[in-house]
N, C-alpha and C positions, 0 to 999 in steps of 0.2 A: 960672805953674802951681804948684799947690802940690805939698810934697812927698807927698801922702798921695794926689795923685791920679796922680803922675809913676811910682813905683811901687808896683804892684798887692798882689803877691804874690813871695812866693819859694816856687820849685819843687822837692820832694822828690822825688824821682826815685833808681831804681839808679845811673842815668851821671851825676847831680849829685852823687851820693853818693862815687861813685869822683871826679869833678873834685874835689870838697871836699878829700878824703882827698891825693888826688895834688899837687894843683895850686894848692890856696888860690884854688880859682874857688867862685862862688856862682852860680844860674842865678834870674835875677826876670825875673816877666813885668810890663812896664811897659805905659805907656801908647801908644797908637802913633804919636802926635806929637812923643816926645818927644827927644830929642836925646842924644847920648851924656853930654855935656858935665850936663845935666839929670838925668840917670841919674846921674852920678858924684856929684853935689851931693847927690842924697836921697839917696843909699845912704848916704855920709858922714855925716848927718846923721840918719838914723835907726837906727843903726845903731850910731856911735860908730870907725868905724875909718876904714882910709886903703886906697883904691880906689888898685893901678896903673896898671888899664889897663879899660876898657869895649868889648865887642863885642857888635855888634846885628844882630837878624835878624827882619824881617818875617815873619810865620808865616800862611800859606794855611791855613784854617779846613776843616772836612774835611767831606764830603759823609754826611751823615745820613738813614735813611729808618727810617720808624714805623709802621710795619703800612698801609703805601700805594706804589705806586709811583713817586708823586713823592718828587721826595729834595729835601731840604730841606740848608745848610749851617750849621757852627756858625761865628762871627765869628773876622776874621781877627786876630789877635794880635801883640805883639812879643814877644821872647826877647832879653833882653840878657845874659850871660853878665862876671862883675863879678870879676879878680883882685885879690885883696888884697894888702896888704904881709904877710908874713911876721912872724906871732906873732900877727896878728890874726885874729879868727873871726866869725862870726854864729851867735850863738845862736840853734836853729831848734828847739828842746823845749823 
């Protein structure tokens, strides 16, 4: 898998914003097949720094409705949440 499909995006958020700040964690939403060990590779590598540690979490897509009574869902997602070593950053502006 390539790295540009492995992960998607990185997620800005208030609670990434406090992890960032706190923790030296980053939150990307990856691919859903993808594997911690695959997450730590791209991040690494697009990125420029050194990943400690990777934690993942499948994410249930949420139930949507559009001026109808059927509800429709959005697709379900991963969250992999990425701590770095200490001095390192991800530039996200």
């Amino acid at each position: 898998m390539n790295i540009y499909d492995v992960v998607k995006t990185v997620r800005l958020t208030e609670k990434g914003t406090i992890l960032s700040a706190k923790f030296n964690q980053y939150t990307v939403v990856a691919d859903r097949r993808a594997t911690k060990l695959q997450i730590r590779n791209a991040v690494e590598q697009l990125f420029s720094v050194k990943v400690l540690k990777v934690n993942t979490q499948n994410v249930a897509g949420k139930l949507r409705r559009q001026h109808t009574a059927a509800a429709g869902r959005d697709p379900n997602w991963k969250k992999a949440i990425v701590t770095l070593k200490a001095g390192d950053k991800i530039q996200l502006t």
